[in-house]
N, C-alpha and C positions, 0 to 999 in steps of 0.2 A: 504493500500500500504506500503509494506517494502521501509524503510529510503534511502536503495541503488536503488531504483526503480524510487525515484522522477527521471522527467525530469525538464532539462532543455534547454534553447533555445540557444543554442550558435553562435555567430556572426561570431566570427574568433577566433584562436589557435596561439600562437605566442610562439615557443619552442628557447630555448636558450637565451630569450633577456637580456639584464643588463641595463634597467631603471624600472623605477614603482617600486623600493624594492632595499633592499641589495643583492647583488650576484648575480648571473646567476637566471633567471627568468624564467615561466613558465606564458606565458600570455595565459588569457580564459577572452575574450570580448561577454559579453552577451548583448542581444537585449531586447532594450526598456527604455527610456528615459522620465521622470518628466516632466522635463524642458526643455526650447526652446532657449538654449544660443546663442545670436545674433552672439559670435561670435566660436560655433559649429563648427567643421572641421571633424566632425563623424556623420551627419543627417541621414547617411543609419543605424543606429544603435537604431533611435528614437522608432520607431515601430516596432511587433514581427511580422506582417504580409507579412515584405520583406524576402528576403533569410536568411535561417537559416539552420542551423544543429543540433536535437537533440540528445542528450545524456544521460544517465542517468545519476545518480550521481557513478555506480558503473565502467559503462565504461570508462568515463573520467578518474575517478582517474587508471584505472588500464591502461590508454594511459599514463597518468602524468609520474606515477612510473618508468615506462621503461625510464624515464628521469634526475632518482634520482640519480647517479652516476655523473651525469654533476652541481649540487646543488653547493657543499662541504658545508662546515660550514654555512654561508652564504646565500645563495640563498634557493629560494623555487617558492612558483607558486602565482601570482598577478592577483585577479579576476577583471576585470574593463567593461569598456562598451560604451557606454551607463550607465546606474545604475546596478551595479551590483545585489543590496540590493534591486530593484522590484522582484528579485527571491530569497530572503533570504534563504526560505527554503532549495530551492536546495544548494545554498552558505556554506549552516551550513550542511548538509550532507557530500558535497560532504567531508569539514574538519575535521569530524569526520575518516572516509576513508584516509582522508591525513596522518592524525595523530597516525591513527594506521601504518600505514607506515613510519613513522619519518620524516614528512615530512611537513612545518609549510606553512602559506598563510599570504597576504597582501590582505587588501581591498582598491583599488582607489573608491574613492566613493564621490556624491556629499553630502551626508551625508541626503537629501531633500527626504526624506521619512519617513512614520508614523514609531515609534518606538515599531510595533509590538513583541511580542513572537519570531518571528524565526529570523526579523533583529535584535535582540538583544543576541541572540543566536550566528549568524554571527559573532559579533563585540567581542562578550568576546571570542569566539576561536582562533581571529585573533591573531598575533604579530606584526602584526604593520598597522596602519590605514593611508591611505592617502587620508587627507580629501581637496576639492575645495574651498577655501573659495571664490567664484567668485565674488559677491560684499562685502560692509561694510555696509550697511545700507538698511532696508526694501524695501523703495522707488528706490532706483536703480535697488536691486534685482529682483523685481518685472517688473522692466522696460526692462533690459536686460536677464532676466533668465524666466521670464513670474513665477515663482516660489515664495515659501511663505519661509523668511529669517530666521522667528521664527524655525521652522523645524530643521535648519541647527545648529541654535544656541542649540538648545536640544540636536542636537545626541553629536557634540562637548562636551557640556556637558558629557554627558552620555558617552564618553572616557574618560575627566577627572576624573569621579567617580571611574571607570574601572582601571585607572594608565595605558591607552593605552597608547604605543608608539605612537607619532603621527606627521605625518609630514605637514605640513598646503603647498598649493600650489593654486596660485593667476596667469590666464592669464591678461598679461599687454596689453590691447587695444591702440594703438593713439586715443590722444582726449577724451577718454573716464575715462580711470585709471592710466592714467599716469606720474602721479606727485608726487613733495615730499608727496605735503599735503592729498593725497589721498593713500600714504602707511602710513601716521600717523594714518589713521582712518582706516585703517586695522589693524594696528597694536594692538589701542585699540581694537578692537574684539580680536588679537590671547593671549591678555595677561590674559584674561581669564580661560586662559585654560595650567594649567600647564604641562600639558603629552604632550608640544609640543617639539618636538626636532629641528625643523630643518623648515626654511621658504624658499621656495623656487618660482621665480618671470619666469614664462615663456613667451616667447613671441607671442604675434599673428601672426599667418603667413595664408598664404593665399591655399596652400598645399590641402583643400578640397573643394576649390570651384568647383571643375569639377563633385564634386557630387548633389551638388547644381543644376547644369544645368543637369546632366542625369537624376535626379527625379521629378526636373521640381519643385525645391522647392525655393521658392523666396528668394534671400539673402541678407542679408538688410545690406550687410558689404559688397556688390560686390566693391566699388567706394576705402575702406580704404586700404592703403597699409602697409605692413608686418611690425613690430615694429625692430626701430632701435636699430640693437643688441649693442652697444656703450649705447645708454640712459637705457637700459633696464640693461646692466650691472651696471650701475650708480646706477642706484636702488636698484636693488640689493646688493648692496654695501653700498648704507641707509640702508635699512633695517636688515642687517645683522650687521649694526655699532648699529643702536639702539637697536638691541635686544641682544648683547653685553652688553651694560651698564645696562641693567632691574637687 
């Protein structure tokens, strides 16, 4: 199979947006998900078996392109998901494709995938990674992400080798991760990894629980209510005080 031939499975198309990257963005959310984050606001993206649209890697990019004038300097196209990197292949194709177009790629990614040949392919074409640090330590990980923490710490790794750009992003739960003492042990994770630019603290909201009940997928955060965007600023304002002084 020609490289512009792979498929991929695509979730939804989000043209124009300005988050997930610098500039005007070009969002491609692909299906299928590692991990079971309790608190998920995208579960219709976990599995490839629900609604999807495939593409190949040569028709996407050549949908992309017709959107490359709205870019400038700045802006490009942000692959996220679900895990984007369950489809590396396609991911490093389609950037190839991009590239020969002028035309660069973000990965949002939970980083919680093996570090095969083609996800490793993926990451060194990218320009800038945006990686989930969702917990600090194995044992929570495991407990809120159902997921293996080591994983995450490798591919991290494996940007700093790289001199990835890399922007580290942490959702802040009530009760769960929300405190000073629990961005200080984040923060030991992010100081390993010098290719990080920028920490960024979001907050829980409640926004997909209506998918929750149309798939009939139990939500074990129905009861917590949305994080106080005041405290949540607060933290973020730790955290950006202390990674100042490093």
């Amino acid at each position: 199979m020609n490289n512009c031939d792979v498929i991929g499975k695509i979730h939804s198309l989000e043209s124009l947006a300005t988050l997930d990257g610098d500039g005007v963005r070009y969002g491609v959310f692909l299906v299928g998900c590692p991990l079971r984050c309790v608190y998920c606001h995208n579960p219709d993206t976990w599995a490839n078996s629900g609604a999807y649209t495939q593409y190949t890697a040569r028709e996407l990019c050549d949908k992309i392109g017709r959107y490359k004038p709205y870019f400038g300097v700045d802006g490009g196209v942000t692959f996220s998901g679900g895990e984007p990197l369950l489809q590396a292949e396609f991911v490093a194709c389609c950037g190839k494709l991009l590239s020969q177009n002028g035309i660069e790629y973000a990965l949002d990614t939970s980083g919680a995938v093996e570090l095969d040949g083609h996800v490793k392919e993926a990451v060194k074409g990218a320009e800038l990674i945006i990686l989930d640090l969702k917990m600090y330590d194995s044992e929570s990980y495991r407990k809120y992400t159902a997921g293996d923490m080591d994983k995450v710490i490798a591919f991290g790794d494996l940007c700093d080798r790289l001199g990835k750009r890399t922007w580290l992003r942490t959702v802040v739960v009530p009760n769960i991760n929300d405190t000073t003492q629990d961005m200080d042990e984040y923060l030991k994770v992010a100081s390993r990894w010098k290719c990080v630019e920028k920490y960024e603290l979001l907050g829980f909201h409640t926004m997909g629980f209506d998918k929750y009940a149309r798939l009939s997928i139990p939500n074990p955060l129905q009861s917590t209510s949305p994080m106080n965007s005041e405290k949540l600023q607060e933290l973020q304002r730790y955290i950006d005080d202390k990674r100042s002084k490093l």
